[in-house]
N, C-alpha and C positions, 0 to 999 in steps of 0.2 A: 893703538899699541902703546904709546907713551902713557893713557891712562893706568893703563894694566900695569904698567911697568911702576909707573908711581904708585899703585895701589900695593905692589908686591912689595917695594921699598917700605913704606910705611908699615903694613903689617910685619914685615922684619924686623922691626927698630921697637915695633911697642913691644914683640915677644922678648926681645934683648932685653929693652928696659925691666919686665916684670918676673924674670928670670930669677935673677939676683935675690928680690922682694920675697917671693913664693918660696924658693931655695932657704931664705934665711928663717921665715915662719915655720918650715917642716922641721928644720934642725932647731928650732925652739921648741916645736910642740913633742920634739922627743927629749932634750935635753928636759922640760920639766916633767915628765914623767918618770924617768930614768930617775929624778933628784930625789923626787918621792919616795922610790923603792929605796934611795939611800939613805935619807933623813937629812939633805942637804939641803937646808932651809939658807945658806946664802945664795946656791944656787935659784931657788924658787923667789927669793925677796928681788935678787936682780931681774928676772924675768918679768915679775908686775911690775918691777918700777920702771921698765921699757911699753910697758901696756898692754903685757898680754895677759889673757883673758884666765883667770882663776876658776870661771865653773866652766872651763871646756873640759867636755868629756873623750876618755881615753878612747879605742879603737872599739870596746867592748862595750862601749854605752855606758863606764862606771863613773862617778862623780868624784872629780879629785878629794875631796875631803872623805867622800867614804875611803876612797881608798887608802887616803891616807891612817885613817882609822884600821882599815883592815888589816893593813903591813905592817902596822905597829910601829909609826914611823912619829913619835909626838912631838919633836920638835916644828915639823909641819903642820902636823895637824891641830896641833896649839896656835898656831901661827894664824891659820886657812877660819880657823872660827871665829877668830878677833878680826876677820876683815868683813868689814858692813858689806862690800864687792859679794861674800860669796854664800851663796843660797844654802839654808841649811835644811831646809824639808825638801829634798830634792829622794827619789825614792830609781831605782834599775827595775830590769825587767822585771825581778822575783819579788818587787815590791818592796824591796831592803831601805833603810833610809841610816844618814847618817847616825843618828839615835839609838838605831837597833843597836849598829857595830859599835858602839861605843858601848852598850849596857851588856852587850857578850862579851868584850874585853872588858871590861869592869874601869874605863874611864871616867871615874866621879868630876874628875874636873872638867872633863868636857861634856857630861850628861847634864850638869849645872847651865856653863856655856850654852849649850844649843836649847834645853829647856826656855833659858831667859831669851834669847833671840829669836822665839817660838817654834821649835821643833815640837811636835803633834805627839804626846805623850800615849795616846788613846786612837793612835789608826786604827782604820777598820783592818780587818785579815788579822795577819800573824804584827803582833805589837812589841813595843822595847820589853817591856815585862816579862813575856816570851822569852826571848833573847837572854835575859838576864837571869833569870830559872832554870837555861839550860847550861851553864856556864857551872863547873863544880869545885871550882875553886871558892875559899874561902872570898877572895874579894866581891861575889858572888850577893851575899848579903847585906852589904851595905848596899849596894848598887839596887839589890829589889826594894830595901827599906826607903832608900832617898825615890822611888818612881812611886811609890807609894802615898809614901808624903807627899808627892807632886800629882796625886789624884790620878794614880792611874788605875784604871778597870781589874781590878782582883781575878774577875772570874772572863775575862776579853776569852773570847772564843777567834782561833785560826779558821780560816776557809773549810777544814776537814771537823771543827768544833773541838782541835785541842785547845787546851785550856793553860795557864803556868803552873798550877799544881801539877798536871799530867808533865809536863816537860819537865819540872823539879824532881818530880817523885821518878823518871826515868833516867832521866841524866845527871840532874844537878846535885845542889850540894846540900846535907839533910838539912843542917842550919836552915836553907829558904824555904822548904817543906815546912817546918815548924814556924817558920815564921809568916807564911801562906795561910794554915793550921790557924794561927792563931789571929788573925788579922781576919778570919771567919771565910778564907777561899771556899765554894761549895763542892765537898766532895761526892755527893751523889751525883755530878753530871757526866754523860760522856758523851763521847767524840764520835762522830758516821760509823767505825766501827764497833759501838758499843762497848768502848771502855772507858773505865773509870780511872784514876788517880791510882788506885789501891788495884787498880790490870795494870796501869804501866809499870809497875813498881814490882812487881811479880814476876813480867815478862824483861823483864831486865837485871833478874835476881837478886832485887836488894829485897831480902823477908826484915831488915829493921827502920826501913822507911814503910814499909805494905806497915807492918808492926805502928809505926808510929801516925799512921792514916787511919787504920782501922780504932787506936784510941782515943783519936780525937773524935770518930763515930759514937764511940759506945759514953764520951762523956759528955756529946749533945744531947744523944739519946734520953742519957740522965736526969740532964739539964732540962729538958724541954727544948732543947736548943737543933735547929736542923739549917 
């Protein structure tokens, strides 16, 4: 009985003691996501320099630094990529990586950043290029030129074989179409459902991007050029 008794004592005193511990970890691991959404990088700078952990990922399986990209929070997420601590090819379930969200928000400074720290310009599936093509904003073009110059795959096919012409010529901004265009993207390829750059372009009503694909055809054509 006395065993018991002292076994019961001890197990009370250690859950007492790690109470405290676990209590103060929870209220960190929401106080730095919560910081995130705000762009409150002294909040986030105090939290590491107590030693918490910079690629813990949020409830959802997202990577602070994409997220931080996603929210558009750049005081942080300027912060998160200058730390050797925190992984930058780190990819969520739909296969997103840092890199992506950074060349769909048109972050040249941190597409620099994670480039040089090795973010994977040329993953397999849907790539930053992608990302960056369907983005229709003007900042849009610099962002596809600099991924360019950084060697990335002009004609990278997604899982379904869209392509960034097809994503530009649907979505994005005519600039990266012409600059696709001309960088020699191949517009005869299409995608599992058999279309082309000059289908997406059609099926999303723009007739002066269809316009401006079908003249880059007819002056290969000319050219000798396919």
């Amino acid at each position: 009985m006395r065993l018991i008794k002292k076994r019961i004592v001890i197990q009370w005193l250690f859950a007492v003691s790690i109470t405290p511990a676990l209590s103060a970890r929870a209220q960190s691991y929401d106080d730095f996501f919560a910081a995130i959404k705000r762009d409150d990088i002294d909040t986030v700078q105090r939290l590491a320099s107590r030693g918490f952990d910079l690629n813990t990922l949020d409830p959802s399986g997202q990577h602070p630094l994409y997220l931080a990209i996603r929210d558009e929070a750049p005081k942080v997420s300027t912060y998160l990529v200058r730390q050797p601590s925190v992984k930058v090819e780190v990819r969520n379930a739909k296969g997103e990586s840092p890199l992506m969200m950074a060349a769909l928000k048109a972050r040249l400074d941190l597409i620099e950043a994670l480039i040089a720290r090795g973010a994977e310009v040329n993953k397999p599936g849907w790539a930053p290029l992608h990302y960056a093509a369907t983005n229709p904003g003007e900042q849009s073009l610099p962002v596809a030129r600099l991924l360019l110059e950084r060697y990335a795959f002009i004609d990278a096919q997604s899982p379904n074989g869209t392509t960034p012409l097809m994503m530009a010529a649907h979505y994005g901004n005519k600039a990266v179409v012409k600059l696709l265009l001309d960088e020699g993207a191949d517009t005869a390829m299409k995608n599992e459902q058999g279309l082309s750059a000059i289908d997406f372009a059609h099926r999303a009503g723009r007739g002066d991007v269809a316009e401006l694909i079908a003249a880059a055809i007819r002056q290969r054509q000319s050219t000798g050029k396919w």
